[in-house]
N, C-alpha and C positions, 0 to 999 in steps of 0.2 A: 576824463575818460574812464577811471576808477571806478566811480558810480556809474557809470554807462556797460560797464563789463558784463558780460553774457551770465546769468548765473550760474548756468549749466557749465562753465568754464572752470568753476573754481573747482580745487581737487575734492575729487572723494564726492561730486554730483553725482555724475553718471556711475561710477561703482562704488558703493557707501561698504565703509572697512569692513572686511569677513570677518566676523567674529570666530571662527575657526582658527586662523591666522594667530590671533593674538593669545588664542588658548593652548592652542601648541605651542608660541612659545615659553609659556608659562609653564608648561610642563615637561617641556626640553630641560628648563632650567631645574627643575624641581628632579627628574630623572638625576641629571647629575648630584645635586645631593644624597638622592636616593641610592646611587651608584658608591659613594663615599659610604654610608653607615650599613650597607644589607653587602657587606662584603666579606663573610664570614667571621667575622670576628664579631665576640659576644660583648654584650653592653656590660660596661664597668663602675656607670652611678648614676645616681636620680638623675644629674641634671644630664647625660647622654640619653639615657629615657627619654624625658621629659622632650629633648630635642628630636626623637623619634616621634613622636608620641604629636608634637607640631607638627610635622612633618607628613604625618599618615591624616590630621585634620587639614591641611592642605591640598592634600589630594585628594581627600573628598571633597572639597569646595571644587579643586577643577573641575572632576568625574559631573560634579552636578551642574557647573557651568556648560560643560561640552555637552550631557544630557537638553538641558533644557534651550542651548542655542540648536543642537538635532531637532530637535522637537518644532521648534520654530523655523528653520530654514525646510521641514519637510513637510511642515502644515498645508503648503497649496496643495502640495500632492495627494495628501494624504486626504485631504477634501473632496479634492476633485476625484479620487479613487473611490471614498467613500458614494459618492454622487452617483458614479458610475453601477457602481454593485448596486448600491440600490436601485435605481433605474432598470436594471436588466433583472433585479431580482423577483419581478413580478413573471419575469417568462421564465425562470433559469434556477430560482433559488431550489436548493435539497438540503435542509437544516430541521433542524427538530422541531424550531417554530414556524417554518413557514415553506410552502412547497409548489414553486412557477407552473406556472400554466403547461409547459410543455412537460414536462415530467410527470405534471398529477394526469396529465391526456396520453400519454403513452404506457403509464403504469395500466392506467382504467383498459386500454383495447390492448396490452401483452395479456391481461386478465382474461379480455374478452377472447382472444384469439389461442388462449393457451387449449382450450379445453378439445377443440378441432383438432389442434395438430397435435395432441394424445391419443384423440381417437382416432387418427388418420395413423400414427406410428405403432399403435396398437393392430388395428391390421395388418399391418407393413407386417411387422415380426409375425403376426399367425400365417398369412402367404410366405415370408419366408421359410418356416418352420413347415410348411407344408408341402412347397418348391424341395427342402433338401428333404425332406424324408421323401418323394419321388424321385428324387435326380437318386438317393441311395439305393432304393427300390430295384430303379432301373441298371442302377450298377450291379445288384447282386446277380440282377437277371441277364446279363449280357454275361458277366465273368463264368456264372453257372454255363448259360449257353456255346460261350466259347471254349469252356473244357470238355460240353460233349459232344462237341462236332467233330465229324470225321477231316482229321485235313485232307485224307482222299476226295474227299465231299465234297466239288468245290459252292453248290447251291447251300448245305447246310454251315461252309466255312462263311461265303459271304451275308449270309442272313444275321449270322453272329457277328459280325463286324458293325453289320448295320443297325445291330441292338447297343454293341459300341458305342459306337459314335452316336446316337442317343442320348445315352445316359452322359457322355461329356456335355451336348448342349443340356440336358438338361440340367448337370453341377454347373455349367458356365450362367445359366438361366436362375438356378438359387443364390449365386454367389451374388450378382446385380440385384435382386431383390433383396438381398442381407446387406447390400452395402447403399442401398438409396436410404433416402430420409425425406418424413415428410416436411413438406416447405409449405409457404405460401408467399408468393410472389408478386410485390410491387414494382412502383416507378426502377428502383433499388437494385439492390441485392436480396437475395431470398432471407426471408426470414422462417428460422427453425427452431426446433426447441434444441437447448443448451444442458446438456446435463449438469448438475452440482452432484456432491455427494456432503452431508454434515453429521458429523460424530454426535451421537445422545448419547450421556453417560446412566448406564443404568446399574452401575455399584462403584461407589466412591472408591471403596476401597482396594478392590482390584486394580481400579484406575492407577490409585494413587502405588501400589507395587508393581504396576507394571511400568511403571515410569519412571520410579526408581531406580529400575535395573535396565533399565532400554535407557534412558536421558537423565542420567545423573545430576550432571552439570545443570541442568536445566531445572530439577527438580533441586537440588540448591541454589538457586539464582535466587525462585523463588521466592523461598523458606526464608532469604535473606532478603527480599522487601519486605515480606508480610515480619520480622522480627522488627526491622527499621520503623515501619508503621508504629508497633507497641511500644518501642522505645519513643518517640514523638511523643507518643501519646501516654508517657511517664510510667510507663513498666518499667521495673529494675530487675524482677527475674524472669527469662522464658527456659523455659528444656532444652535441653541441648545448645544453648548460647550463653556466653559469658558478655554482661554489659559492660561496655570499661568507659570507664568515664576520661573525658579529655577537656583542658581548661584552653584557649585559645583567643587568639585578640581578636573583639567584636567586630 
């Protein structure tokens, strides 16, 4: 019956051991010694060293056991992820090497379409501009007329009301022309132009005092990557910073 047995029966067919499992507890156990000698108190001779020292090479053997069993237990995914991206990166991709059908076709017709809805908001604002200088117009000329009407008057009291109320439609009539935008409108939602605004620096050093004294912090944050860079890259002295050297375990 023994050699008849299912093979799928025998342990560990159907779920073959995690290797996760067995790495934690390798380093459950190794914690606890680590737990024993990183407990404030200072190493007292070589061979505590040295036991440290095996200790910190053992935990790099896990760290690279647990890396390279990751590595392997997420390779389908990371496969099949990869598969994906690139399958969709012909419609989709926006990378520096390479740029999907849909993005390089809607770059091309925002190009195409930009240039109308400038000149269509470029009017907009010259009819606005010329809506409120008549809606003002009409204001000066009603408030004029309305101080020299007689209020015994009631023909030249009402003519002035009616130069009034005028000039309010006409302010209600600039104010809708200042507040439209030109669009152009699809299947969608309207499409309009989107204002940006982007800073060009046209004197460093202005730049650099004005920001100084406006974002301090900011402007030493800085100063202290671009030092870190020079130090990487084996400067020992910059201005205004002190390099200090520091020895520490690899």
């Amino acid at each position: 019956m023994a050699d008849d047995a299912n093979p799928r029966a025998i342990i560990g067919a159907n779920n073959p051991p995690d290797p996760f499992a067995a790495i934690k507890a390798h380093v459950d156990d190794l914690m606890v010694e680590a737990r024993n000698w990183a407990d404030g108190a200072a190493i007292e001779s070589q061979d505590q060293a040295d036991t440290v020292a095996r200790l910190i090479d053992d935990f790099r053997g896990a760290q690279k056991a647990a890396d390279d069993a990751r590595k392997e237990e997420a390779k389908p995914f990371d496969d099949g992820k990869a598969a994906v991206q690139t399958k969709y990166a012909e419609l989709l991709a926006e990378t520096k090497t390479q740029t999907g059908a849909i993005p390089r076709a809607l770059a091309a017709l925002k190009a195409t379409l930009t240039p109308w809805l400038q000149m269509q908001e470029a009017a907009r604002q010259e009819a606005a501009r010329i809506a409120r200088e008549e809606a003002d117009r009409k204001a000066r000329e009603a408030a004029e007329a309305l101080r020299a009407s007689d209020v015994t008057n009631l023909a030249e009291r009402e003519a002035a009301e009616d130069l009034v109320a005028a000039a309010e439609a006409a302010s209600r009539e600039a104010a809708a022309i200042a507040t439209d935008k030109a669009q152009a409108r699809g299947d969608g939602r309207a499409i309009g132009l989107r204002r940006s605004y982007r800073a060009v620096m046209t004197n460093r050093r202005e730049a650099l005092l004005h920001y100084a004294q406006a974002r301090p912090d900011d402007i030493g944050a800085l100063l202290k990557r671009l030092a870190d860079i020079d130090v990487r890259e084996g400067k020992r002295a910059i201005p205004g910073f002190d390099v200090i050297e520091e020895a520490r375990v690899a």
